[in-house]
C-alpha positions in Angstrom: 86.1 73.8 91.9 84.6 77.4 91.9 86.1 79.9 94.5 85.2 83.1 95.8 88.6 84.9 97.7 88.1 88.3 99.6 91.5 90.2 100.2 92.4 93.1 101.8 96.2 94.4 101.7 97.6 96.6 104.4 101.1 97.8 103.9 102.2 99.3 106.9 103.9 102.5 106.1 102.7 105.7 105.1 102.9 105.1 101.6 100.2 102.3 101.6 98.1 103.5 98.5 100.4 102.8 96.0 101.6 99.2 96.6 97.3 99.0 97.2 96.4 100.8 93.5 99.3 98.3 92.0 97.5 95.2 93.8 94.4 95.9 92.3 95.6 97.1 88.7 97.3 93.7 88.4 94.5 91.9 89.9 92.0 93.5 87.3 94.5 92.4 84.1 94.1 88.5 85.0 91.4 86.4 83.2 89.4 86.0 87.0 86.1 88.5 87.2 87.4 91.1 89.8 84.9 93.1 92.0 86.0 95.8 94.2 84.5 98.0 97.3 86.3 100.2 99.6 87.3 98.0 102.4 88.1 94.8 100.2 88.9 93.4 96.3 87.2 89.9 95.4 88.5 87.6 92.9 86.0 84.8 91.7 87.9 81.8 89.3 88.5 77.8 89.4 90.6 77.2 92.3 93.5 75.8 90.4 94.1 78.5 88.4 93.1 81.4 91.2 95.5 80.3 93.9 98.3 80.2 91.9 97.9 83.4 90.4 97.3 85.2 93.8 100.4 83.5 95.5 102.5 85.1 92.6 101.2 88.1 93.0 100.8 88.2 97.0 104.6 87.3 96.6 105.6 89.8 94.1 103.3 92.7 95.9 105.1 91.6 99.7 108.6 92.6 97.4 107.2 95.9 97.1 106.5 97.0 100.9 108.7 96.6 103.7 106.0 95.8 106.1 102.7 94.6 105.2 99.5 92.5 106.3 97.0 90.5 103.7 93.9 89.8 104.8 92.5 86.7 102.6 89.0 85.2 102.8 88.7 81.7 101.1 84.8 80.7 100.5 84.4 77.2 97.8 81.8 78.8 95.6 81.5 81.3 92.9 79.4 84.2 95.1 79.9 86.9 92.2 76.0 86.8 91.6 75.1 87.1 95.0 72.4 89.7 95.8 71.0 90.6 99.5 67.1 89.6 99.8 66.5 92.2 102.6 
Protein backbone atom coordinates (compact mmCIF):
# COMPACT_ATOMS: atom_id res chain seq x y z
CA UNK A 1 0.00 0.00 0.00
CA UNK A 2 1.16 3.58 -1.21
CA UNK A 3 1.68 6.23 1.51
CA UNK A 4 2.11 9.82 1.65
CA UNK A 5 3.84 11.04 5.32
CA UNK A 6 4.17 14.80 6.15
CA UNK A 7 6.75 15.58 9.01
CA UNK A 8 7.85 18.40 10.62
CA UNK A 9 10.80 18.16 13.33
CA UNK A 10 11.13 20.74 16.14
CA UNK A 11 14.15 20.34 18.32
CA UNK A 12 13.63 22.48 21.13
CA UNK A 13 16.92 24.27 21.72
CA UNK A 14 18.51 26.92 20.11
CA UNK A 15 20.45 24.93 17.93
CA UNK A 16 17.44 23.47 16.02
CA UNK A 17 18.79 23.86 12.32
CA UNK A 18 21.20 21.43 12.42
CA UNK A 19 19.62 18.30 13.81
CA UNK A 20 16.68 19.75 11.01
CA UNK A 21 19.42 20.03 7.81
CA UNK A 22 20.63 16.36 9.08
CA UNK A 23 16.93 15.09 9.08
CA UNK A 24 16.40 16.09 5.74
CA UNK A 25 19.93 15.14 4.20
CA UNK A 26 19.29 11.57 5.35
CA UNK A 27 15.79 11.64 4.38
CA UNK A 28 16.83 12.69 0.72
CA UNK A 29 19.63 9.61 0.51
CA UNK A 30 16.81 6.84 0.93
CA UNK A 31 15.18 5.21 -2.20
CA UNK A 32 11.51 7.20 -1.20
CA UNK A 33 10.75 10.45 -3.60
CA UNK A 34 11.34 13.33 -1.03
CA UNK A 35 9.67 16.75 -1.47
CA UNK A 36 10.32 19.63 0.67
CA UNK A 37 8.74 23.23 1.57
CA UNK A 38 9.47 25.46 4.34
CA UNK A 39 7.18 24.43 7.06
CA UNK A 40 7.31 20.55 6.29
CA UNK A 41 9.45 17.51 4.34
CA UNK A 42 7.12 14.71 2.65
CA UNK A 43 8.15 11.33 2.00
CA UNK A 44 5.94 9.24 -0.56
CA UNK A 45 6.92 5.12 -0.65
CA UNK A 46 5.13 1.59 0.06
CA UNK A 47 4.21 1.55 3.57
CA UNK A 48 6.29 -1.36 4.48
CA UNK A 49 9.35 -0.16 3.51
CA UNK A 50 8.53 3.80 4.48
CA UNK A 51 7.70 3.21 8.20
CA UNK A 52 10.47 1.41 8.96
CA UNK A 53 12.86 3.57 7.52
CA UNK A 54 11.37 6.67 9.23
CA UNK A 55 11.22 4.89 12.73
CA UNK A 56 15.09 4.39 12.28
CA UNK A 57 15.65 7.52 11.55
CA UNK A 58 13.03 9.39 13.84
CA UNK A 59 15.02 7.17 16.52
CA UNK A 60 18.48 7.96 15.46
CA UNK A 61 17.55 11.89 14.90
CA UNK A 62 15.64 11.99 18.80
CA UNK A 63 19.64 10.69 19.77
CA UNK A 64 20.79 13.79 18.42
CA UNK A 65 18.67 16.59 20.46
CA UNK A 66 17.94 16.71 23.92
CA UNK A 67 14.49 17.96 23.52
CA UNK A 68 12.52 17.66 20.49
CA UNK A 69 8.83 17.42 18.94
CA UNK A 70 7.98 15.48 15.35
CA UNK A 71 5.12 16.34 13.88
CA UNK A 72 4.00 13.32 11.42
CA UNK A 73 1.06 13.23 9.02
CA UNK A 74 0.07 9.71 7.80
CA UNK A 75 -2.28 9.91 4.55
CA UNK A 76 -2.76 5.92 2.58
CA UNK A 77 -2.07 7.23 -0.89
CA UNK A 78 0.82 8.34 -2.99
CA UNK A 79 -0.25 12.39 -3.25
CA UNK A 80 3.34 13.26 -4.84
CA UNK A 81 1.37 14.21 -8.12
CA UNK A 82 -1.03 16.24 -6.60
CA UNK A 83 -1.69 19.68 -8.19
CA UNK A 84 -4.35 22.42 -6.76
CA UNK A 85 -7.28 22.99 -9.48
CA UNK A 86 -7.97 26.58 -8.16
Amino acid sequence: MKVSVELTLTPLQDDFETPIKEFIKELRTSKFVVMENPLSTQVYGDFDEVIPFLTTLIKKSFGTIENGVLQMKLVKSDRSDYEPDF
